[in-house]
N, C-alpha and C positions, 0 to 999 in steps of 0.2 A: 502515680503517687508513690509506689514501690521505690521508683528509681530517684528519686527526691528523696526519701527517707534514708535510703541505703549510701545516697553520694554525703548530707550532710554527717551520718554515723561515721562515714570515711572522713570526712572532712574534721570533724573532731579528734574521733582516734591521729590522725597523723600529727595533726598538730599539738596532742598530750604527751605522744611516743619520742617527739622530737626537743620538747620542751625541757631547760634545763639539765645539761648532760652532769651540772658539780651534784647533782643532788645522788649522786652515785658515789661523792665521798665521804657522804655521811658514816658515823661507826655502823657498823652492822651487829654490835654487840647492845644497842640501846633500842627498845620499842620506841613508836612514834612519838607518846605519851612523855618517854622519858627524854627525847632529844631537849636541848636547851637551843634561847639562841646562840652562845656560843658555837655549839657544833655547828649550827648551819653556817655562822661567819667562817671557822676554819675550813669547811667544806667548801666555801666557794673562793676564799684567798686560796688553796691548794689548788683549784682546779685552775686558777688564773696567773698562778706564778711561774710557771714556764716561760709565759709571756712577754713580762715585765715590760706591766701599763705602769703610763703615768697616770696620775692625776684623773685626768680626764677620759681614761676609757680607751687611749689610743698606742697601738705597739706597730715598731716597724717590721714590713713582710716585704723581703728583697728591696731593702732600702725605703719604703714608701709607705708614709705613714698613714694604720687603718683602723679604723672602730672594730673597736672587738663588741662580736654582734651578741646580746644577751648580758653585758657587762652594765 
């Protein structure tokens, strides 16, 4: 039972830990309370404009167009 309880705690933290990396451009000057949605739209156009998606979610990686995973 131990190791059932222990594999899904893992199983959750990993998938929290790895969840959403734009949410790391939020301000860090605003509590939670105070974020708008605006910030959270600039936080994830920033984290996705390197990229330069179209439309649809998809940017080319060595020629070869790929979904950007999380978009």
């Amino acid at each position: 039972m131990k190791k059932i309880v222990l594999f899904i705690a893992f199983v959750v933290f990993a998938n929290v830990s790895f969840g959403q990396p734009w949410l790391n451009n939020l301000p860090k000057t605003k509590t939670s309370k105070q974020l708008t949605f605006f910030d959270y739209q600039k936080a994830f156009n920033d984290y996705w404009k390197p990229y330069n998606l179209d439309r649809s979610g998809y940017y080319l990686k060595n020629g070869v167009k790929t979904k950007a995973s999380g978009w």
